[in-house]
N, C-alpha and C positions, 0 to 999 in steps of 0.2 A: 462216682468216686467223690466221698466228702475230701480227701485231702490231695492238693492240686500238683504237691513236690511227687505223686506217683504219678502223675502224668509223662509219660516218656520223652516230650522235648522238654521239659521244664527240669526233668530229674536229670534227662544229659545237659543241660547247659548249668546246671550248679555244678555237675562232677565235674566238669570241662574248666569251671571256672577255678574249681578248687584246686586243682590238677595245673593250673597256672600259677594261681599263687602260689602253691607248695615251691611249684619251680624255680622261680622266682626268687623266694625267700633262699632255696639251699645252693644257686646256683650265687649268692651273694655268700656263702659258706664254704664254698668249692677253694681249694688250690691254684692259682692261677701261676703256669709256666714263666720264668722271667725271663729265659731263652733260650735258642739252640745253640745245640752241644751236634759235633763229629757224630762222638758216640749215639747220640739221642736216634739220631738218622736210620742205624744201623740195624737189619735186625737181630732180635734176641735170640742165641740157640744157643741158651745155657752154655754162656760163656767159648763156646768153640765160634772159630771164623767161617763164617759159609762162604763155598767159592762158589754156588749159582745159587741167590734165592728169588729168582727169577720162574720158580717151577709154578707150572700149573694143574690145581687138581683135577681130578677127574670124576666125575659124578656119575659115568656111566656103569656101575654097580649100583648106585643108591637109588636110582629109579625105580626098578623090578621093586623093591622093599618098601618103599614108600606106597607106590602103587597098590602093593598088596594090604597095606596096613592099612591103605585110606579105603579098600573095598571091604575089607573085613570088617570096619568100626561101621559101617555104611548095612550091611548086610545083618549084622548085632542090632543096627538101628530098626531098622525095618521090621527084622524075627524078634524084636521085644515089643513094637507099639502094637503089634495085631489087637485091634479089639474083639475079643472077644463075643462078643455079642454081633458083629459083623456077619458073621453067618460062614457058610463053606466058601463061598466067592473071593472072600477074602484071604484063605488060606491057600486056595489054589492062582492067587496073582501072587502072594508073596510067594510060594513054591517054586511058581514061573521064574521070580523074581532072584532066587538065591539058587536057580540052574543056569541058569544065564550067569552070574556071578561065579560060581564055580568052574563054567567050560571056560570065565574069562581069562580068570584066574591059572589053567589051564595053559591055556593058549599061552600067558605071557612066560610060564616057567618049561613051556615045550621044547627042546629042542634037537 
């Protein structure tokens, strides 16, 4: 490599640096609060009074979706890089590879 900013710690410590200054600069640009207010405290629900907003969510639906979205990008990754030229060996590990994925997948929506 003639040019040395493609070098990977040299190209992250400029963007790192730049990535500060910017900061830097807009955070001298920023609004600064002059103080609290009752209201400021409060939270916002479009103007109505909450009488608990002490509620906690619940995550345990977004799991199963996540889960599956992360093995499907995972399983696209894998069924797009086969090289071709790899031979059969390669086809029947990714084969292996997106049957195992699918019983897992499976299993998690089993019930």
């Amino acid at each position: 490599m003639n040019n040395p900013l493609l070098l990977p710690p040299i190209a992250f410590a400029v963007l790192f640096l730049a990535v500060l200054a910017l900061s830097f600069v807009l955070s001298r640009l920023s609004i600064k609060p002059t103080g609290r207010s009752a209201e400021s405290l409060e939270p916002y629900a479009c103007g109505e009074d909450v009488k608990n907003h002490m509620i906690q969510p619940d995550y345990g639906q977004f799991l199963p979706f996540a889960f599956f979205f992360t093995v499907l990008h995972v399983i696209a990754l894998v069924a797009t890089t086969i090289p071709v030229a790899a031979g059969a060996g390669a086809f029947v590990i990714a084969g292996v590879y997106l049957a195992c994925a699918v019983l897992g997948l499976y299993v998690l929506y089993a019930r």
